[in-house]
N, C-alpha and C positions, 0 to 999 in steps of 0.2 A: 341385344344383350341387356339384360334386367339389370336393377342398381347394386343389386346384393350378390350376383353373379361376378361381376366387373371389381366387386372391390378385391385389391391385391391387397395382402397382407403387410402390415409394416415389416421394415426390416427386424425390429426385435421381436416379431412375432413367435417365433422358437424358443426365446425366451422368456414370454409371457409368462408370469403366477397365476393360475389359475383362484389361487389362495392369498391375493396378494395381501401384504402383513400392516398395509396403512389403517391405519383407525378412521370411522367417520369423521369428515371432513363438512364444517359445520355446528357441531359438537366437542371435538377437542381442539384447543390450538385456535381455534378462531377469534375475534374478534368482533361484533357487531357495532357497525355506529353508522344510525342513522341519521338523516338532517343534512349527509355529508357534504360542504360546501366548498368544493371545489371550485380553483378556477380555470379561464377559458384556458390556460396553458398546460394545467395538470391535467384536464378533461383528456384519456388515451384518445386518436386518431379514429377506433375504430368505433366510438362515441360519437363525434364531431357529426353534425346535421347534414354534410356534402356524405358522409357517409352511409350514415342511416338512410337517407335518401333513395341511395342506389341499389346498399341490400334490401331494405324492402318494395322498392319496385321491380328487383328483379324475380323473389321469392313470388308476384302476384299479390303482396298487401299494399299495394300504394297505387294508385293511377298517374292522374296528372300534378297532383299536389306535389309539394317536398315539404322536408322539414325544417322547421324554422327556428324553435325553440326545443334545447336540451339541459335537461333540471333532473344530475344524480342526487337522488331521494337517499340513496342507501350507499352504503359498501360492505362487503363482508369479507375478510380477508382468511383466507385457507393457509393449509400446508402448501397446495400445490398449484394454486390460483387463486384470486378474488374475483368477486362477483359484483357488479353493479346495477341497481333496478334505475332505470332510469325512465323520467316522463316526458315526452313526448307534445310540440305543437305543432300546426300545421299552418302552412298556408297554399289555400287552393282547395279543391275538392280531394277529400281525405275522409270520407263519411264513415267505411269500413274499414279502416289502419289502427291500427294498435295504438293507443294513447301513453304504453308505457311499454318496455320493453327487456329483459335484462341480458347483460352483457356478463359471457365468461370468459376470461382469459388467466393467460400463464401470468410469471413473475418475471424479470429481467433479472438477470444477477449482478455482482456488485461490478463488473466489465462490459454491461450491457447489453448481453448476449442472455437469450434464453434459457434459462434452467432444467424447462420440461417441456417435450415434444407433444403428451396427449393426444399420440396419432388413432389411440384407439377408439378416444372417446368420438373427436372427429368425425372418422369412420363410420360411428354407429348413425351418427344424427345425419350422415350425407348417406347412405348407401343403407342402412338396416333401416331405421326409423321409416321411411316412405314405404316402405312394404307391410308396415304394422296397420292394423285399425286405427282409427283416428280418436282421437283424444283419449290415447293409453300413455302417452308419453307428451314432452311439452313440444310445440312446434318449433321447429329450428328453422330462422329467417334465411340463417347462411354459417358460413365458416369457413375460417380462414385457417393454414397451415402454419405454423412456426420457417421463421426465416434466419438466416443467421445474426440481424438485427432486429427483428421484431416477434413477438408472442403470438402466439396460437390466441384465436377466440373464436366463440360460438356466440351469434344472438338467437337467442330465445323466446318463450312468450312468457309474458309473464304471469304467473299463476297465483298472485296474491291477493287477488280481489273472489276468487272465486274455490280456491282452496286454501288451504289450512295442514300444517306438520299439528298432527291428532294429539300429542306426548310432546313435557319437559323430557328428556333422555334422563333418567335409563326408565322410566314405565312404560309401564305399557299400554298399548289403545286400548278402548273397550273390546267387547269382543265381539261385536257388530260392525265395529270399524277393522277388526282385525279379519271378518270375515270378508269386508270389500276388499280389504287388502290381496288377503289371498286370493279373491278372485280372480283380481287382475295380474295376478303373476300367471295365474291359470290359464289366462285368455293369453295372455302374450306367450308363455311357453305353447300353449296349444299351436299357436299362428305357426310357429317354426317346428315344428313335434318332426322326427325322423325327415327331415326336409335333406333333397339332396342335394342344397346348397351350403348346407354346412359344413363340408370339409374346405370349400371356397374361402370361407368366414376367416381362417385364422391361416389356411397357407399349410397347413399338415392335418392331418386325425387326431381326432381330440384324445388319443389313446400314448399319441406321443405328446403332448403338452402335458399330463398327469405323470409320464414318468419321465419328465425332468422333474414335475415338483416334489416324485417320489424321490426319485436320486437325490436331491438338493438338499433335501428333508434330513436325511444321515446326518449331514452333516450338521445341520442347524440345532436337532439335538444332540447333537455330542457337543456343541457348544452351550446348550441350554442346557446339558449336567454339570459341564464345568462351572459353572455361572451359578446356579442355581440349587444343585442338587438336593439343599434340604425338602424343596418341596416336589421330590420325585424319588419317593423312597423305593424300595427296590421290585416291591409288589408291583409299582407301577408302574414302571421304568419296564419291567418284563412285558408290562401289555404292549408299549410304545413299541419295543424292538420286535413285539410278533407282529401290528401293525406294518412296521416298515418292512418286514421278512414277506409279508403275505401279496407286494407287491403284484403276483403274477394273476392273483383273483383278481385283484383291483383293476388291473389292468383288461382283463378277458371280459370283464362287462361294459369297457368304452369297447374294446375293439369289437363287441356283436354287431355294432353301429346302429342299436336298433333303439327307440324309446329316450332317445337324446335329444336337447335341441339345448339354444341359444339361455344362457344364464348371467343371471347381473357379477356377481362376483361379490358384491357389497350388498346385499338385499336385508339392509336393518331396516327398521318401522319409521324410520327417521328420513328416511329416501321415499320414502312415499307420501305426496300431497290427497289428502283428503278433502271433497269436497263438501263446501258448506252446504250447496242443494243436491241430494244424491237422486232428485229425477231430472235434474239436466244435463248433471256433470257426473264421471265416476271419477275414481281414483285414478292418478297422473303417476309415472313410475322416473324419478330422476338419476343423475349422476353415473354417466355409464362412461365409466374409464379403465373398467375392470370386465366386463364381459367377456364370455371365454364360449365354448360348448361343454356339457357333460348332464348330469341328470337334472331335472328340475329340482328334484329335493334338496339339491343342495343349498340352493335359496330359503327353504322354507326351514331346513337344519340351524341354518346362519341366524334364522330370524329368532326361532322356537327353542331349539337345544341349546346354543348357544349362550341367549341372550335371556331368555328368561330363567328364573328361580323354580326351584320342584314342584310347588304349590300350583302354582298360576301353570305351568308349562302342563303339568299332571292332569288338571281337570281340562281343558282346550285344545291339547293337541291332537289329537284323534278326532272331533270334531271337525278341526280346520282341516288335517289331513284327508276328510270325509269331501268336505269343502270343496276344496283343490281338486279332488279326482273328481267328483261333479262334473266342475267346472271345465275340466278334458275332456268327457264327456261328450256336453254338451256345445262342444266346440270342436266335434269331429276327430279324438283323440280314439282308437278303436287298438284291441288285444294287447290294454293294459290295462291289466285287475287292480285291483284293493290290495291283495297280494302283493304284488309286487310293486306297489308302490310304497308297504311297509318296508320288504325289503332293502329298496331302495335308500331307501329317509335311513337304514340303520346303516348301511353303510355311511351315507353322507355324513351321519354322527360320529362316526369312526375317524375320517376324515377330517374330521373336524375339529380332532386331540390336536393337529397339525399345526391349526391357527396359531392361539398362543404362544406356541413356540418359533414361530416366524414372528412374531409381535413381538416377543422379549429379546429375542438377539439380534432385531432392526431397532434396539431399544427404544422401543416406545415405555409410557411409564407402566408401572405395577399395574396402576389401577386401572387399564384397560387388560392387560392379557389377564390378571391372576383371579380374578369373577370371572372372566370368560374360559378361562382350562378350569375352573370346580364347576361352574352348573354346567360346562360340556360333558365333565366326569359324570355327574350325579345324572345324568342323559344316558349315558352309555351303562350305564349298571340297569337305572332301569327299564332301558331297553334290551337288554343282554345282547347289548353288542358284542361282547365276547364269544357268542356262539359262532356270530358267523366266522371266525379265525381260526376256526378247528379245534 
């Protein structure tokens, strides 16, 4: 039995967001402080040299050496974990071993106990990632589950000697580096494209994960007019309820089960590592704690509609969407046209009025959802996504 066959789906898997309403993490909420001088006591366990030792001997990066020296360079502290880069000594023969390495895990809460499971992210780096091309994602040495005392962690490689996040947030990359971008979403959606292991992946049809987040959705805007309603005056508030009304369209193009595969959920330009040398290294695709199945567009919606302004989105987007169908293509993606990859991307816009309004009633602040519902609006007009609603 393969790795991606074998994976059961977490228990919340039924309740997955497909759309889920966190803000990049990294970006908002965080914290950077480098230098971090940690001591041997504050250093987590799954830091410590007896440990490092064993994951990467087991993962096949260590021989006979161990590690002997551990120096947190960084910390990055999230909403929903912090990150540690850490360097790396050896002693013994250690020629090909990572000289640095980073460490993700959860939070402990104020009783000691774990706050967040990250069974999905997990998941992706033990059982999905080994089935992808190699250097599309970072390599996971190991990982470890949440316990009732102790935090989930992943180690990782570290990508900071050899890549680069292209953009301060919110600009945008060039359009060169946006073109590698999209490619690699190409190659990775192409890898899993109508795969019949993807009803495996989450434990149901991807046809019922959207209509719980269509059902859910009711509700979250009838909270988001309560809350809000100056800025959903009644013209527009009509498209939102024909959206939610139209559920049974939205629904009969997951359930054809056809031209779907494996999607980040989070796919801003800020999750993607760019490399400094683009002929030895491509683009690296991080942070998968949100993958779900559904169309690829919706990655490229989240990036494009979403996040850029009319100008920049206006002149590029059809290029990149050009791009991306290439790029399936030429990765063995076969009867799916241009067509209906438009198609697609306008629904995913559609879709994607959705966001924001899960972002404002998980109150996150103004200034991530309220830029994000206008240039998704000013997407939808000029896309006339309204047509497809009837």
């Amino acid at each position: 039995m393969d790795k991606i066959t074998r994976l059961v789906a977490a228990p919340e898997a039924a309740g997955i967001d497909p759309l889920r309403p966190w803000p990049a993490q990294g970006i908002i909420g965080s914290g950077i402080r480098p230098g971090t001088n940690l001591t041997a006591k504050s250093i987590p366990e799954a830091a410590k040299a007896e440990h490092l030792t064993e994951a990467l001997r087991q993962a096949g990066a260590l021989g006979s050496g161990s590690v002997c020296d551990v120096d947190v360079e960084s910390l990055i502290e999230k909403l929903r974990s912090h990150t540690f880069r850490v360097r790396l000594g050896y002693e013994g023969p250690a020629a090909n071993s990572p000289t640095s390495v980073v460490l993700k895990m959860g939070h402990l809460d104020s009783s000691g106990r774990p706050s967040y499971a990250n069974r999905r992210e997990l998941a992706f780096y033990r059982d999905v990632a080994p089935a992808l091309p190699e250097r599309l994602v970072p390599r996971c040495f190991a990982t470890a589950e949440v316990t009732e005392t102790s935090p989930w962690h992943l180690l990782l490689e570290d990508l900071t000697a050899s890549h680069f996040i292209a953009t301060e947030h919110p600009l945008p990359p060039t359009f060169l580096q946006c073109q590698s971008i999209v490619q690699a979403w190409g190659q990775l959606h192409a890898t899993l494209w109508d795969d019949p292991r993807l009803g495996v992946l989450l434990g149901c049809p991807a046809s019922e994960i959207w209509a719980r987040h269509l059902l859910l959705s009711r509700d979250r805007f009838a909270r988001f007019v309560d809350r809000f309603g100056e800025v959903m005056p009644a013209e527009r508030r009509g498209l939102y309820e024909r959206l939610l009304d139209s559920t049974p369209s939205l629904l009969a193009r997951y359930d054809t089960g056809q031209n779907l595969t494996l999607i980040h959920g989070d796919a801003h330009w800020w999750n993607c590592f760019v490399p400094h040398d683009s002929q030895r290294e491509q683009v690296r695709l991080i942070d998968w704690e949100d993958w779900t199945v559904g169309t690829g567009t919706t990655d490229l919606a989240y990036m494009i509609a979403m996040l850029w302004f009319p100008d920049r989105r206006r002149s590029t987007e059809q290029p990149l969407l050009t791009c991306y169908h290439d790029t399936l293509l030429a990765h063995g993606v076969t009867d799916y046209n241009r067509q209906q990859l438009n198609d697609d991307y306008r629904w995913s816009v559609l879709l994607l009025m959705l966001r924001p309004i899960w972002q404002a009633t998980h109150n996150l602040p103004a200034r991530v959802w309220w830029p994000n519902l206008e240039r998704n609006m000013l997407a939808v007009e000029d896309l006339d996504c309204r047509e497809l609603l009837g």
